[in-house]
VORO-744088 format. One record per atom (N, C-alpha, C, O): residue number from 1; residue in one letter; chain; atom name; x, y, z. Coordinates in nm, 2 decimals, decimal comma, padded with zeros to 4 digits. Layout:
! VORO-744088
<site NUM; a; A; CA; <X; Y; Z>>;
...
***
This chain:
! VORO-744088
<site 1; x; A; N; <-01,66; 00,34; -02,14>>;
<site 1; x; A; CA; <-01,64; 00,32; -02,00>>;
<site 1; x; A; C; <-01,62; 00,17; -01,98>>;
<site 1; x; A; O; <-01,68; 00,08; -02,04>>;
<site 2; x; A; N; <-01,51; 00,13; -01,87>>;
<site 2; x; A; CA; <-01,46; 00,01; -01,82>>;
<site 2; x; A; C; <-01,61; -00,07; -01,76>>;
<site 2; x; A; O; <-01,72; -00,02; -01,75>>;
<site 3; x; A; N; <-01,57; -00,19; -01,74>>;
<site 3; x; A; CA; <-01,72; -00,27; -01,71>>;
<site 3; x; A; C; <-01,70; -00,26; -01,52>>;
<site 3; x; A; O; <-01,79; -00,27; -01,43>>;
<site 4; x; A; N; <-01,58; -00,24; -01,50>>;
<site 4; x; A; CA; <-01,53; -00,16; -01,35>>;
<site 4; x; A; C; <-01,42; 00,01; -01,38>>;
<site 4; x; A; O; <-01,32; 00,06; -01,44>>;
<site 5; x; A; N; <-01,50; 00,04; -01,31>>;
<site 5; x; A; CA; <-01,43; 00,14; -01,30>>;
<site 5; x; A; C; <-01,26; 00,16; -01,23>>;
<site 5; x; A; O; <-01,17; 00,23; -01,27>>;
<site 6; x; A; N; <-01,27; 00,06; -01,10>>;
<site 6; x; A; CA; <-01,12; 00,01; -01,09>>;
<site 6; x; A; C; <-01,08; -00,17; -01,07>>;
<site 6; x; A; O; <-01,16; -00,26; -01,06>>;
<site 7; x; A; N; <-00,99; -00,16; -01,07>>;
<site 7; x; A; CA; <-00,99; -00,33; -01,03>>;
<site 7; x; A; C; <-00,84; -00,36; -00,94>>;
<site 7; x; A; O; <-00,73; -00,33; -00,99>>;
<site 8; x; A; N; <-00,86; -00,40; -00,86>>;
<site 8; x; A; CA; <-00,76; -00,47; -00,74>>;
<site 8; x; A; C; <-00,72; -00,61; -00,75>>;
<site 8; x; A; O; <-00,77; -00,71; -00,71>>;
<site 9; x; A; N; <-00,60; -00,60; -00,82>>;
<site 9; x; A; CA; <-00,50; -00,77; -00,80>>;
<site 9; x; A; C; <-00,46; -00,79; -00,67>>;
<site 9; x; A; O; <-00,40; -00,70; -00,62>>;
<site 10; x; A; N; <-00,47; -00,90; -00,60>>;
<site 10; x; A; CA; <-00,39; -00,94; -00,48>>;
<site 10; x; A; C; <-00,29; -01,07; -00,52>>;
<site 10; x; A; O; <-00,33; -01,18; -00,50>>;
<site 11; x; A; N; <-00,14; -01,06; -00,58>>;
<site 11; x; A; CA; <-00,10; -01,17; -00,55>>;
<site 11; x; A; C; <-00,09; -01,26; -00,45>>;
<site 11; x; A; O; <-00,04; -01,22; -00,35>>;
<site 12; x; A; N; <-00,12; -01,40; -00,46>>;
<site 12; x; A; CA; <-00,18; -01,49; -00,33>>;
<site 12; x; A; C; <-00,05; -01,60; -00,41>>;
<site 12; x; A; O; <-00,07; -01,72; -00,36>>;
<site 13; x; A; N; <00,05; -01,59; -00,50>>;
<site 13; x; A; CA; <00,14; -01,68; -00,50>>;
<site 13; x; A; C; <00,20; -01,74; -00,44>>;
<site 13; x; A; O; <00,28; -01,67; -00,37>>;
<site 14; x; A; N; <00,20; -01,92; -00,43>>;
<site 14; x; A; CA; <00,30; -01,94; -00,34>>;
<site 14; x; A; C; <00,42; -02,00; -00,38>>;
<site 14; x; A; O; <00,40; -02,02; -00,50>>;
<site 15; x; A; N; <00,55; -02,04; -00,33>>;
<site 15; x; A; CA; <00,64; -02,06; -00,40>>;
<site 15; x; A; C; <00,73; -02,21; -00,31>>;
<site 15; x; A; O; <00,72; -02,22; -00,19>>;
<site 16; x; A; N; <00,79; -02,28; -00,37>>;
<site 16; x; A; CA; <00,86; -02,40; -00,29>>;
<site 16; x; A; C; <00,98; -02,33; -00,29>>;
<site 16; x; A; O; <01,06; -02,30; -00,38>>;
<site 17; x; A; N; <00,98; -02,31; -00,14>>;
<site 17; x; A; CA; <01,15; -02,29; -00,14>>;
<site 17; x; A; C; <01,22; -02,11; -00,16>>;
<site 17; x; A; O; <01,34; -02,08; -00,13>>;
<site 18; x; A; N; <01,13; -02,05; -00,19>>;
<site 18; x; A; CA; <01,15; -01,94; -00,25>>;
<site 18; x; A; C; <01,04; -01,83; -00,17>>;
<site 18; x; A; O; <00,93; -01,86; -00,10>>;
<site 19; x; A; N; <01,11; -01,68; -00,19>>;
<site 19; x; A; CA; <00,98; -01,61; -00,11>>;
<site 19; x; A; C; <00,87; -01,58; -00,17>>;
<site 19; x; A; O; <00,91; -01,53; -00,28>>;
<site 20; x; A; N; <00,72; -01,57; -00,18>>;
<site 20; x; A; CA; <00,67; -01,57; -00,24>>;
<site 20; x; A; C; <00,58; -01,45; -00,10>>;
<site 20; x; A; O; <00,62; -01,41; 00,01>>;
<site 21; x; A; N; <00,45; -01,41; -00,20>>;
<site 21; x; A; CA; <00,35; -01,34; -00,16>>;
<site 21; x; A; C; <00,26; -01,37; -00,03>>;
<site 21; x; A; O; <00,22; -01,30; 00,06>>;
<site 22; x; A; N; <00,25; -01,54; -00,06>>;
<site 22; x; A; CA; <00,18; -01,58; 00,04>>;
<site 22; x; A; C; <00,21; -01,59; 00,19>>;
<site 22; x; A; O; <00,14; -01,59; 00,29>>;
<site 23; x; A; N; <00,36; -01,60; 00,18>>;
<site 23; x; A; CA; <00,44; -01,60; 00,28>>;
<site 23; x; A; C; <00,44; -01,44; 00,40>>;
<site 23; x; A; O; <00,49; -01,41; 00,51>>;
<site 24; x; A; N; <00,32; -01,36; 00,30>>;
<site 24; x; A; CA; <00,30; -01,26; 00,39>>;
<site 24; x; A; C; <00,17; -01,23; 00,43>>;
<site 24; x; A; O; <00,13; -01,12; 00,43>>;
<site 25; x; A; N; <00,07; -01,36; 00,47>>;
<site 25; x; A; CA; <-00,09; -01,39; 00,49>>;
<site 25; x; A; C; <-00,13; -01,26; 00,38>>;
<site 25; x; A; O; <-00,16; -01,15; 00,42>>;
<site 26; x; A; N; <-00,12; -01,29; 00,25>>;
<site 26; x; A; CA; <-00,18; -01,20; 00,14>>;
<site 26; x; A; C; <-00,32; -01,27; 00,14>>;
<site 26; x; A; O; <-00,41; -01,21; 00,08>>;
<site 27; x; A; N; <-00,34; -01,36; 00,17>>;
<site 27; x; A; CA; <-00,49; -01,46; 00,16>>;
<site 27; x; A; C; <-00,56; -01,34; 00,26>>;
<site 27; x; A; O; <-00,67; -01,28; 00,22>>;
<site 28; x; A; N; <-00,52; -01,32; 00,35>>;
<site 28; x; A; CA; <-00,60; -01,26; 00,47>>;
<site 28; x; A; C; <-00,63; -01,12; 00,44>>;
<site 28; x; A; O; <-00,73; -01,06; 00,48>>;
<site 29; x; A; N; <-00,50; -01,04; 00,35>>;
<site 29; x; A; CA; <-00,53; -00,90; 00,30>>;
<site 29; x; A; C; <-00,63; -00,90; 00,19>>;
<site 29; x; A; O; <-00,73; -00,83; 00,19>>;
<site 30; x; A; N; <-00,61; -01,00; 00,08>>;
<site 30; x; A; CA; <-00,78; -00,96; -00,02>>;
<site 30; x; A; C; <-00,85; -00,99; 00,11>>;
<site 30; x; A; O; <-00,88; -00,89; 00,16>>;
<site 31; x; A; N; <-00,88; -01,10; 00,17>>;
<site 31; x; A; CA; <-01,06; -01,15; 00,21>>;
<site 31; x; A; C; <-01,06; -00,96; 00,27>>;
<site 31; x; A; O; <-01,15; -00,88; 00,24>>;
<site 32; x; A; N; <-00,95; -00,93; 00,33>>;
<site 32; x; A; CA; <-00,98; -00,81; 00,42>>;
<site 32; x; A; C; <-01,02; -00,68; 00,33>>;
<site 32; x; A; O; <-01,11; -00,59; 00,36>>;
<site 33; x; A; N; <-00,97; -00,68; 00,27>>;
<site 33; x; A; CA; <-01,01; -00,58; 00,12>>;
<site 33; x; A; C; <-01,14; -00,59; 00,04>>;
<site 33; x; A; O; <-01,18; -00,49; -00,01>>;
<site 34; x; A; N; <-01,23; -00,72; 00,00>>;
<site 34; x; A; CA; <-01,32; -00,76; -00,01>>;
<site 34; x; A; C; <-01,43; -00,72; 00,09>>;
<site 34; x; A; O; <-01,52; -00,63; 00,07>>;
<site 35; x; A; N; <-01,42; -00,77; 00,16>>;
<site 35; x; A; CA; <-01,51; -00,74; 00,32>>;
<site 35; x; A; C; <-01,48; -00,59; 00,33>>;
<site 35; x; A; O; <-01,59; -00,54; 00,30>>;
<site 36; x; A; N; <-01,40; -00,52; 00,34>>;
<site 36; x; A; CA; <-01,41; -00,33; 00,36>>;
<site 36; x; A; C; <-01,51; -00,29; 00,25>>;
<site 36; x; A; O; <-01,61; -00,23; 00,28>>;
<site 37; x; A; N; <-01,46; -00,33; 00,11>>;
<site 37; x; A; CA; <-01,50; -00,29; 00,00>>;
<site 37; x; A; C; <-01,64; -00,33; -00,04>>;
<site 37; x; A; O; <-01,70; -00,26; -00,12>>;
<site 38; x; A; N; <-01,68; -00,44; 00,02>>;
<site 38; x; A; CA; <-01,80; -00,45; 00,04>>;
<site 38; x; A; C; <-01,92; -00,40; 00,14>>;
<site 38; x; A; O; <-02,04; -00,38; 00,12>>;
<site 39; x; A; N; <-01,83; -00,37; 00,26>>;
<site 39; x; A; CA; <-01,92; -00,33; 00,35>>;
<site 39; x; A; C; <-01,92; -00,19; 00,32>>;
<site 39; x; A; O; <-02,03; -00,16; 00,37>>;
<site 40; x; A; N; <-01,86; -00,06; 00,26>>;
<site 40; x; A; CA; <-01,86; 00,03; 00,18>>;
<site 40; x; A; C; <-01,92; 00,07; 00,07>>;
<site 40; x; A; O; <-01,90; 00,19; 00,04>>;
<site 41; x; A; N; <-01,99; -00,02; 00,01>>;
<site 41; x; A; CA; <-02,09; -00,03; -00,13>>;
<site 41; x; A; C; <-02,02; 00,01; -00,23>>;
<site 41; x; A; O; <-02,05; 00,09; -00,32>>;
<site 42; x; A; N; <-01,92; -00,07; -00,23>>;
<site 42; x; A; CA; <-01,79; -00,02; -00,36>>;
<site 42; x; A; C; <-01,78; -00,11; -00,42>>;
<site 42; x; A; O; <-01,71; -00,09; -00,52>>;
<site 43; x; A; N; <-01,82; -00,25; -00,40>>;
<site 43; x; A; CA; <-01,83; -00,35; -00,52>>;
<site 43; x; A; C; <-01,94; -00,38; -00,62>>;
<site 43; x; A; O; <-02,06; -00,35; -00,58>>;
<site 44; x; A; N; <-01,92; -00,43; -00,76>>;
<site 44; x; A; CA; <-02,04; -00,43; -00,85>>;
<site 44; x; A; C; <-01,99; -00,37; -00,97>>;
<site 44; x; A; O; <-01,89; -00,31; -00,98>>;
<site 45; x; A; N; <-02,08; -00,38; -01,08>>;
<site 45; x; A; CA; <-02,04; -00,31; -01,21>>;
<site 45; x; A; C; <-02,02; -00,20; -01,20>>;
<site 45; x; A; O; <-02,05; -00,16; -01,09>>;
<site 46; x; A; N; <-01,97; -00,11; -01,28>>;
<site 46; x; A; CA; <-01,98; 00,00; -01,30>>;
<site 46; x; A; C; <-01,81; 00,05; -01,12>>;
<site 46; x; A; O; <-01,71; 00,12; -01,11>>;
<site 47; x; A; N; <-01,87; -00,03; -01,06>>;
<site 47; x; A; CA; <-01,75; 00,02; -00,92>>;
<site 47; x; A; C; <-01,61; -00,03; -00,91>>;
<site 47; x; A; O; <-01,51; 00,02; -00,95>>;
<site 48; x; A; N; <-01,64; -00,15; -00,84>>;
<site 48; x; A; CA; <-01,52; -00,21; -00,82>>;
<site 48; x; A; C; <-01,53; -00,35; -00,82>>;
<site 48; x; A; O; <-01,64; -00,40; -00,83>>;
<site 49; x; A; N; <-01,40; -00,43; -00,80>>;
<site 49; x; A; CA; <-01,41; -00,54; -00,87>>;
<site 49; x; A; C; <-01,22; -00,61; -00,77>>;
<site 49; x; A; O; <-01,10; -00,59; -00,80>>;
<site 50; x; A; N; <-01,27; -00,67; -00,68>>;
<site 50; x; A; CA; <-01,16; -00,74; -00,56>>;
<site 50; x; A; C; <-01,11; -00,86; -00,64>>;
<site 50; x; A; O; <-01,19; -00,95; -00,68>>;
<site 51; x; A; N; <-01,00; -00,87; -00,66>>;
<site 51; x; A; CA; <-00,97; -01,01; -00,75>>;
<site 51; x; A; C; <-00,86; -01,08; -00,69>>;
<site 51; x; A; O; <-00,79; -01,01; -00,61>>;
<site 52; x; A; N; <-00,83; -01,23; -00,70>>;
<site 52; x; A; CA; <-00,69; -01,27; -00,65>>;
<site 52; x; A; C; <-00,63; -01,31; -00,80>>;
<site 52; x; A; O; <-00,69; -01,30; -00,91>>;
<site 53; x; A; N; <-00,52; -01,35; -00,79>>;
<site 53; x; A; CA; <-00,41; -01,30; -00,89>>;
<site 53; x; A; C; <-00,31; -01,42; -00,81>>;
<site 53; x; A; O; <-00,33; -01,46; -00,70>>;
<site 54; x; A; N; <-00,20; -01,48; -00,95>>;
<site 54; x; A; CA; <-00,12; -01,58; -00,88>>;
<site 54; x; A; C; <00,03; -01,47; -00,90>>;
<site 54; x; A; O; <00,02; -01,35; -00,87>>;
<site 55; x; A; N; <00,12; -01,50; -00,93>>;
<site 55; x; A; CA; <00,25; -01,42; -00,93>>;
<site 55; x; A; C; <00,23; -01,32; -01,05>>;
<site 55; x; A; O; <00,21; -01,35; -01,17>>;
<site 56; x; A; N; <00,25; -01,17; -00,97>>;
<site 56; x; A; CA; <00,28; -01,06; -01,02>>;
<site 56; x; A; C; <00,40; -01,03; -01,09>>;
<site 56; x; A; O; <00,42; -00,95; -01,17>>;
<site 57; x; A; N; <00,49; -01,12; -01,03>>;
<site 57; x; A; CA; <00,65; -01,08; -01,08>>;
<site 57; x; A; C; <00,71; -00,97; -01,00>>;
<site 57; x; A; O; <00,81; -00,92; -01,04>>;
<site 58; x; A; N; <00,65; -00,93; -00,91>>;
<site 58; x; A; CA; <00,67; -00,82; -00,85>>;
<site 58; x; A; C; <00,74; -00,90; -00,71>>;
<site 58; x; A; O; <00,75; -00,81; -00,62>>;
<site 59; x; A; N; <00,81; -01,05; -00,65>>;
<site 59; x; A; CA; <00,80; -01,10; -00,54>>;
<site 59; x; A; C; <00,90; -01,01; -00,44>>;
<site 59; x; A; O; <00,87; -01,01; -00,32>>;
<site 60; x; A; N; <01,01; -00,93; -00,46>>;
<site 60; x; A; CA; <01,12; -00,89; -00,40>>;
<site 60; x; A; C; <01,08; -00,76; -00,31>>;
<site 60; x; A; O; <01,15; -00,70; -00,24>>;
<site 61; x; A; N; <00,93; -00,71; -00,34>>;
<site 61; x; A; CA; <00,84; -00,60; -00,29>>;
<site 61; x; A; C; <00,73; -00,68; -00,17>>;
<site 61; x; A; O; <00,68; -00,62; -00,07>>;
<site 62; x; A; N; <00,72; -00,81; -00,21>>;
<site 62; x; A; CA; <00,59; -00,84; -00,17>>;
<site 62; x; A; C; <00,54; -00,83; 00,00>>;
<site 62; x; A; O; <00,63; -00,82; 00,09>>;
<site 63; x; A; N; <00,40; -00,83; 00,03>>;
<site 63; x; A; CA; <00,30; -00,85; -00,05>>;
<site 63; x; A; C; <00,25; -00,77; -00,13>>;
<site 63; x; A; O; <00,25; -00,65; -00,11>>;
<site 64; x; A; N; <00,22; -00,81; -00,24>>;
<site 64; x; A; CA; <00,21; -00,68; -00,36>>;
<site 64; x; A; C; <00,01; -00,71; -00,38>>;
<site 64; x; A; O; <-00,07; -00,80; -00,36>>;
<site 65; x; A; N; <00,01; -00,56; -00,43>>;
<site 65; x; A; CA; <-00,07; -00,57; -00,50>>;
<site 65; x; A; C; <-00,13; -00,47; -00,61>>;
<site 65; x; A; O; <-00,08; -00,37; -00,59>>;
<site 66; x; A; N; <-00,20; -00,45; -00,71>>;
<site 66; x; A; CA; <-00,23; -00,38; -00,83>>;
<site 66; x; A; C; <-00,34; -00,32; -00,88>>;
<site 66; x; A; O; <-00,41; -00,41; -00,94>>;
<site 67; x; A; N; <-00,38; -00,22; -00,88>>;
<site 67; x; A; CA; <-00,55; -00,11; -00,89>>;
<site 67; x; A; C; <-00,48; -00,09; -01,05>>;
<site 67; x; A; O; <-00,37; -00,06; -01,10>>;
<site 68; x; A; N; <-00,61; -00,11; -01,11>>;
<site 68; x; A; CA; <-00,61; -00,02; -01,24>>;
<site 68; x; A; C; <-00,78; 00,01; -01,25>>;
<site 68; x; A; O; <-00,87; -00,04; -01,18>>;
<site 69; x; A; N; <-00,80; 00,09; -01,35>>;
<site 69; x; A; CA; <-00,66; 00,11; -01,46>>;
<site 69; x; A; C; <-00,55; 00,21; -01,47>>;
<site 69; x; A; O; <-00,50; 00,26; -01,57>>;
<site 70; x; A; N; <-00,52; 00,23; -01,34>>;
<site 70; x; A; CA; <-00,41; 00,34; -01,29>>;
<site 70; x; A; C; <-00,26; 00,29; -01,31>>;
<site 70; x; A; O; <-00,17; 00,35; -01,37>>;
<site 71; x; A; N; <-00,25; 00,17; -01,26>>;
<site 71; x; A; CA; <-00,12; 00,06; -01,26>>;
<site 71; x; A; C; <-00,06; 00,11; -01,14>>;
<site 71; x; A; O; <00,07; 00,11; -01,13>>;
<site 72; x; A; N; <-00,18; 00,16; -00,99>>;
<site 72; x; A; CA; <-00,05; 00,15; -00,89>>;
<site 72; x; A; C; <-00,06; 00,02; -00,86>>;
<site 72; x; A; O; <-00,14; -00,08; -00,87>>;
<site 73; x; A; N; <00,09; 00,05; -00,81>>;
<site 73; x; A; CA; <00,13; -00,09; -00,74>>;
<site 73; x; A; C; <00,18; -00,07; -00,55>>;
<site 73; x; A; O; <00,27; 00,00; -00,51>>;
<site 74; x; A; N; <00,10; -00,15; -00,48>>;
<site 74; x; A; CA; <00,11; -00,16; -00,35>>;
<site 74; x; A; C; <00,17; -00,27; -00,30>>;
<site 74; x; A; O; <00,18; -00,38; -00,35>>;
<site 75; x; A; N; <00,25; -00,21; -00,15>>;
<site 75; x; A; CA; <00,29; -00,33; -00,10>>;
<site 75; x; A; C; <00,23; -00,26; 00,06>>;
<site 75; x; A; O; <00,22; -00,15; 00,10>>;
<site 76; x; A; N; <00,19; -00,41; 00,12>>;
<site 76; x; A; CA; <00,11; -00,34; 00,25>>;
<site 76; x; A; C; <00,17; -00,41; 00,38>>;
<site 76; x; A; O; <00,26; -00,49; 00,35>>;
<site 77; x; A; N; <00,15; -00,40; 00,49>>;
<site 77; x; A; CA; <00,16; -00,51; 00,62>>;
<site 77; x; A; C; <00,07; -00,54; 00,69>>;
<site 77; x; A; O; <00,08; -00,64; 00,76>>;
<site 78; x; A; N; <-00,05; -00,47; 00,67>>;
<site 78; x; A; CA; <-00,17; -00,53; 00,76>>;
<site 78; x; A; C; <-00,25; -00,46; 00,76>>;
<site 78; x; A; O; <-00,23; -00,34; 00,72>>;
<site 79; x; A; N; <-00,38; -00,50; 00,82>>;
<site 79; x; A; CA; <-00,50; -00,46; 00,81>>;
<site 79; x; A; C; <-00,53; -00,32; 00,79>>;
<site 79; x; A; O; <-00,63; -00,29; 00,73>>;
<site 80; x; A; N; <-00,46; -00,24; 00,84>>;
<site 80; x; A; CA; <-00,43; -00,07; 00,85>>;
<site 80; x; A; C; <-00,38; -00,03; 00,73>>;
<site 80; x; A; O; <-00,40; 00,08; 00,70>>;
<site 81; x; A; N; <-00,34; -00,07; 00,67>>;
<site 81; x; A; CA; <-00,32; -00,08; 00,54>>;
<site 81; x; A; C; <-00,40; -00,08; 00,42>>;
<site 81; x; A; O; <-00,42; 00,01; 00,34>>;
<site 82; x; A; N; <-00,45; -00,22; 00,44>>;
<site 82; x; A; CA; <-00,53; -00,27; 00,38>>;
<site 82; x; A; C; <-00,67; -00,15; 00,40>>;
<site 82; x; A; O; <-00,77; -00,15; 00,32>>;
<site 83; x; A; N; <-00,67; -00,09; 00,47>>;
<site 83; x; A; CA; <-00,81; -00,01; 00,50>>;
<site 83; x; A; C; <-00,79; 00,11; 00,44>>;
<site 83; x; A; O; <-00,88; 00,17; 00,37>>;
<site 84; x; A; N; <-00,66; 00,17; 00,47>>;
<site 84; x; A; CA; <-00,66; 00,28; 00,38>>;
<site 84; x; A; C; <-00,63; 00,27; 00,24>>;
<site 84; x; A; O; <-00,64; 00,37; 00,17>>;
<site 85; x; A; N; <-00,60; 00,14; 00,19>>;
<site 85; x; A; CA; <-00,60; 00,14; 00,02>>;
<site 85; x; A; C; <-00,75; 00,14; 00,01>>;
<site 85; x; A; O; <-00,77; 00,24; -00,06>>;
<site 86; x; A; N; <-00,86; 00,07; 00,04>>;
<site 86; x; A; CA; <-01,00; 00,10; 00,05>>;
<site 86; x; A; C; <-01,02; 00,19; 00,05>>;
<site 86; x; A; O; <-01,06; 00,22; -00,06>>;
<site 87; x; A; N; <-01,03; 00,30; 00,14>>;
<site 87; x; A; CA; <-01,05; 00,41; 00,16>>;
<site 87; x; A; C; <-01,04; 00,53; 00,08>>;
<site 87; x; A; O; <-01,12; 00,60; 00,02>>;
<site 88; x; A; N; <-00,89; 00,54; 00,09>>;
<site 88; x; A; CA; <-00,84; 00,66; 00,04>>;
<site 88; x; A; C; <-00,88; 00,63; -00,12>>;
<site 88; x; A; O; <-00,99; 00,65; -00,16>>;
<site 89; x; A; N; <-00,76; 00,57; -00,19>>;
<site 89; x; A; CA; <-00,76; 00,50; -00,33>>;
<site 89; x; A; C; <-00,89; 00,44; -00,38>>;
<site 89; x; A; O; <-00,94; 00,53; -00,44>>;
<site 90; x; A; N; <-00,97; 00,35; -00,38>>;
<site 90; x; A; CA; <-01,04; 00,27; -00,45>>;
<site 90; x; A; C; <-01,22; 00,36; -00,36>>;
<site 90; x; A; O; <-01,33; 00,36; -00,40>>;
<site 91; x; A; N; <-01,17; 00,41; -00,26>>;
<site 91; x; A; CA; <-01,33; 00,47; -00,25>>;
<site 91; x; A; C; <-01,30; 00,61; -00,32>>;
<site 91; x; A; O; <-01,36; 00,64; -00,43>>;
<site 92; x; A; N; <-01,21; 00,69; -00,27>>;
<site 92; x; A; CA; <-01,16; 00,84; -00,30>>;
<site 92; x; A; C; <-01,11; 00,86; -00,37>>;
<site 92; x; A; O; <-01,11; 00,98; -00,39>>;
<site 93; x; A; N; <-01,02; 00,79; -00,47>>;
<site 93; x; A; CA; <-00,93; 00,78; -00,56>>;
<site 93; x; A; C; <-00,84; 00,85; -00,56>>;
<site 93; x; A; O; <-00,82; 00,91; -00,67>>;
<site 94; x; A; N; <-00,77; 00,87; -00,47>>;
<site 94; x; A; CA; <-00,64; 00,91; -00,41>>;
<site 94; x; A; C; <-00,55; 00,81; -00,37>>;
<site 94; x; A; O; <-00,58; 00,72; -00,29>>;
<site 95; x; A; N; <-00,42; 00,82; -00,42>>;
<site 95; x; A; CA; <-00,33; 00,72; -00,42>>;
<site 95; x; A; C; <-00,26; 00,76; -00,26>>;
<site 95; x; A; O; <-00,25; 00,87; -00,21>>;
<site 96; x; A; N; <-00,22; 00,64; -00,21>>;
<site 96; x; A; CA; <-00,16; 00,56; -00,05>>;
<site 96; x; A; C; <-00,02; 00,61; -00,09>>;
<site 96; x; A; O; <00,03; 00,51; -00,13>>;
<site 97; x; A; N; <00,07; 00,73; -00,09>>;
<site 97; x; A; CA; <00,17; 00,75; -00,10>>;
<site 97; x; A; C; <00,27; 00,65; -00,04>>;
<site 97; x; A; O; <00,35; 00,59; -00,10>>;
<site 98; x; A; N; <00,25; 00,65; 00,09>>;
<site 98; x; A; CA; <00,34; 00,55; 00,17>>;
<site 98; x; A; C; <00,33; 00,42; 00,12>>;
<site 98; x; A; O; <00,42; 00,36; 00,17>>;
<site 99; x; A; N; <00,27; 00,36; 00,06>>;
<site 99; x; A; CA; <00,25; 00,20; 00,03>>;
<site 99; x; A; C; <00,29; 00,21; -00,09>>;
<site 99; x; A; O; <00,32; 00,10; -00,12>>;
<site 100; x; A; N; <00,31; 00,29; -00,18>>;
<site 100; x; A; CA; <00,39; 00,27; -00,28>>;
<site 100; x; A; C; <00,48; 00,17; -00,34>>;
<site 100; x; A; O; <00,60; 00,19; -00,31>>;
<site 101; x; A; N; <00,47; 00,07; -00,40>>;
<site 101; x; A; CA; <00,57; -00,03; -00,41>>;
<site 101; x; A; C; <00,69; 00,11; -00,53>>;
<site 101; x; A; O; <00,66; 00,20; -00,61>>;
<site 102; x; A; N; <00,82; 00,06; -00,46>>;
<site 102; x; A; CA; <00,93; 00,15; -00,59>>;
<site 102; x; A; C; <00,90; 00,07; -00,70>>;
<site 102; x; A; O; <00,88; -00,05; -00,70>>;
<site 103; x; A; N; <00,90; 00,17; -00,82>>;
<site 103; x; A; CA; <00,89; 00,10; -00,94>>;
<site 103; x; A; C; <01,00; 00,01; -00,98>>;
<site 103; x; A; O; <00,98; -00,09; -01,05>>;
<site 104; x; A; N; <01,11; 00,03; -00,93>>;
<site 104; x; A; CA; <01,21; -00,06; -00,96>>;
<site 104; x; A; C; <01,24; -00,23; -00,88>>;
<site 104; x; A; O; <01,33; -00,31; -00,88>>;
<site 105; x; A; N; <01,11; -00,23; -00,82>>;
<site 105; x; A; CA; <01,10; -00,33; -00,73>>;
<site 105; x; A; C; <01,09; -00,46; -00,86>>;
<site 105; x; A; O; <01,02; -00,44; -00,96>>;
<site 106; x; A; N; <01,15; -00,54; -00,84>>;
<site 106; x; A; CA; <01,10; -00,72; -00,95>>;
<site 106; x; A; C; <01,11; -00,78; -00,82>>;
<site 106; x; A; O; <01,09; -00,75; -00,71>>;
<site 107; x; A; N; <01,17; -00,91; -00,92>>;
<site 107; x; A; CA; <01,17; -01,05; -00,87>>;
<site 107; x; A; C; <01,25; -01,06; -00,78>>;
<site 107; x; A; O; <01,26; -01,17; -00,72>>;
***
């Protein structure tokens, strides 16, 4: 067994000149993801595990973000979002169909 059972990337990259993650308050979706997932009793060994992350490579999707050890990949707009990836996925472990990043999404 994993020392978490899932783990959440938030890319928080920023970029000169270029579009980057940050450019879509991704700062504001982890803290907001942290704080749900916390106030839910889902962080800690054995649970879960909220992380920030610098560039995914994923920028042409963003804001992105990445649960394993499943390898989905999300792209969100806000807080409503951000609640049901908590929820559904990382409490229930049911994947957010609609937030789906396409796999064919890069740079």
């Amino acid at each position: 067994m994993s020392y978490y059972q899932r783990h959440i990337f938030f890319c928080l990259n920023k970029r000169d000149g270029e579009p980057a993650c940050s450019d879509h308050d991704a700062d504001a979706a982890f803290a907001r993801c942290k704080q749900q997932a916390k106030a839910a009793g889902l962080l800690g060994p054995g649970k879960l595990r909220v992380n920030k992350a610098g560039c995914l490579d994923r920028c042409a999707g963003g804001p992105v973000a990445v649960v394993y050890p499943e390898g989905t990949w999300y792209t969100y707009v806000d807080a409503h979002d951000i609640d049901e990836i908590v929820e559904s996925h990382l409490r229930d472990g049911k994947v957010v169909e609609r937030l789906l990043l396409p796999p064919d999404t890069g740079r």
